[in-house]
N, C-alpha and C positions, 0 to 999 in steps of 0.2 A: 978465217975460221969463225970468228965472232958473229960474224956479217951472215954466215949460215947459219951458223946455231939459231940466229936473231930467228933469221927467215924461216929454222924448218919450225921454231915453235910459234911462230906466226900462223906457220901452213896447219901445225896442229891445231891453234886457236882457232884458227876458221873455221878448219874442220868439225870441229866439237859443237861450234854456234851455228854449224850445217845440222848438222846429227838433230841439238834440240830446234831448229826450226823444224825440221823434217819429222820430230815426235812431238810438237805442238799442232803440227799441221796433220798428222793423222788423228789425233787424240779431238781435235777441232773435226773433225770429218765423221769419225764415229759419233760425237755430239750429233752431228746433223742425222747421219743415218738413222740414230736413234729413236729423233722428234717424230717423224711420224707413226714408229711402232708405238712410242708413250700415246700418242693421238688415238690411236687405232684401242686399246684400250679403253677409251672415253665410252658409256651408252651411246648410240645414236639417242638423237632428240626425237624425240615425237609428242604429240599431244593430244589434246582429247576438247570438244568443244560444249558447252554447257549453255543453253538457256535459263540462268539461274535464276530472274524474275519469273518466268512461269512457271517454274519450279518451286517458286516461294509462293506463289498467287495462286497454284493448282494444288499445292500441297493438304492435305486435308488438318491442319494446323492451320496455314494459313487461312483458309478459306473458312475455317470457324471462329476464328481473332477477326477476319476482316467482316464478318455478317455484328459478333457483339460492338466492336469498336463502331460501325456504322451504324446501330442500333445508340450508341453512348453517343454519338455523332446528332444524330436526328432529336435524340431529347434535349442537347444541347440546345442546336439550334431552337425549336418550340420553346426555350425557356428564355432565350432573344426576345423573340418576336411579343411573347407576353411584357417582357421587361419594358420593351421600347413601348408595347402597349401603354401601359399601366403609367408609366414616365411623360407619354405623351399627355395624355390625357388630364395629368396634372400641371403640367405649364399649360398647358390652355385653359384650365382651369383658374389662375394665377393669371393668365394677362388676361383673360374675360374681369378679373375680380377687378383687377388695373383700369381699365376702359371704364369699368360702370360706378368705379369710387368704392366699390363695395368692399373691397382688400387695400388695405390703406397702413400706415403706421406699423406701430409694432407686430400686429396681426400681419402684416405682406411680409415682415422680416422673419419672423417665424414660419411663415409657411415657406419662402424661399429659403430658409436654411433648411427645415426638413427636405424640402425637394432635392437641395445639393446634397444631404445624407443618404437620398433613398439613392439619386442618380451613383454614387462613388461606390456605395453599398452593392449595388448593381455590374458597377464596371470590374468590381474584386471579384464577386462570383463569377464571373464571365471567363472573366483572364485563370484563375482555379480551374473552372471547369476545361479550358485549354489549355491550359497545363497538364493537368492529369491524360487529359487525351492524348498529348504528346510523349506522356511519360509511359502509357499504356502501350501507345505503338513503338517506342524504340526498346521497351521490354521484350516482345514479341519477337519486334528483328533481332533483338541479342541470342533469343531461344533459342530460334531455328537457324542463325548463324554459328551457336555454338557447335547445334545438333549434325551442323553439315560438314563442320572441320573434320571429324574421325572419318566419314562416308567418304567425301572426297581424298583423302589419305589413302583409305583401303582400295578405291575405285584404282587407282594410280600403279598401287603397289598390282594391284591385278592384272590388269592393262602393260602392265608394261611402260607405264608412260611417266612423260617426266615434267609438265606442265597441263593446267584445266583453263579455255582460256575463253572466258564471254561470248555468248553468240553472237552480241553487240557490236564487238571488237571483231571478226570476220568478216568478207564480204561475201566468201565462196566458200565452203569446205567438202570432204566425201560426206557422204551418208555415215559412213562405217564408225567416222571419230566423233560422232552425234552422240552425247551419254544422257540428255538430258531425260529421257524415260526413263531410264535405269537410275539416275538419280532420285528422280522425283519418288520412283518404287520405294527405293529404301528408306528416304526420307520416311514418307509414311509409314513404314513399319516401326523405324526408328522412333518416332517423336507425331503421332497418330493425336496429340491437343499441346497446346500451349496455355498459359494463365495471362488473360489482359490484366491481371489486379499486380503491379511490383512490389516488389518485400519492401516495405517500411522502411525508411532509413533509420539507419541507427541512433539513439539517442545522444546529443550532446556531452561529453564528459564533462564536471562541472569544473 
């Protein structure tokens, strides 16, 4: 009798670790059913594709930052070419004095110190005037980068779409997911100048 008893509560044991294999394995199975209706849920992906350098180059901001900036460009330069003039012309001036005895002593040391003042003097305003250049065009790209964050937001949100992605970066796409007209339009409404001059930094705290 013992030997049954053993055995039907055995038989019942089994039974019980049938039952929850049997409501793991269904409970496991609705999981799976489930995944792809949570999937099905998800937006599909789509995109939209943007020529954003001719969009910043055709932009009417851009295109009036890039006429002053080339304009600050060209005077730069002409103020090179005078420099290197006027620099030349006095070391030659200086070894002609050399060769004919006529710049000698303290008088050669004085005029070659001047000339290495005028030359360093020279090479600070140069590197300034390239600096600021630098500082004028990545103010510019900040503008019109700021200007295009909201645009492109709203493009997306309108569209339908869930990424903006380089023309550069495509090798093929339809016509249809081409925004960069529509881009470039708003742009120009939105932000029609930008300023080459950047706010001053702020003063040093003492």
């Amino acid at each position: 009798m013992r030997v049954c008893a053993m055995g039907a509560a055995y038989e019942r044991r089994k039974g019980l670790l049938m039952m929850k294999s049997l409501m793991l394995g269904v409970a496991a199975a609705g999981l799976l059913m489930g995944a792809p209706a949570m999937a099905q849920k998800l937006p599909p992906a789509s995109m939209l594709v943007a020529d954003v350098d001719r969009v910043v180059a055709e932009s009417s901001a851009g295109v009036a930052a890039a006429q002053e900036l080339q304009a600050r460009n060209t005077t730069l330069r002409t103020r090179l070419t005078t420099l290197q003039t006027q620099l030349r012309t006095e070391a030659e001036a200086i070894q002609a004095g050399q060769a004919n005895n006529s710049l000698t002593g303290a008088a050669l040391e004085t005029r070659v110190k001047s000339f290495q003042g005028r030359q360093q003097a020279a090479q600070k305003e140069l590197e300034t005037g390239q600096a600021q250049l630098q500082a004028s065009q990545n103010y510019v790209s900040q503008q019109i980068g700021q200007a295009l964050q909201p645009i492109l937001a709203t493009m997306l949100r309108e569209r339908g779409a869930t990424i903006i992605v380089p023309a550069s970066a495509v090798l093929q796409h339809a016509a249809g997911l081409d925004a960069t007209a529509d881009l470039l339009a708003r742009l120009n409404v939105a932000l029609p100048r930008v300023s080459t001059t950047p706010p001053a930094a702020p003063a040093a705290k003492p």
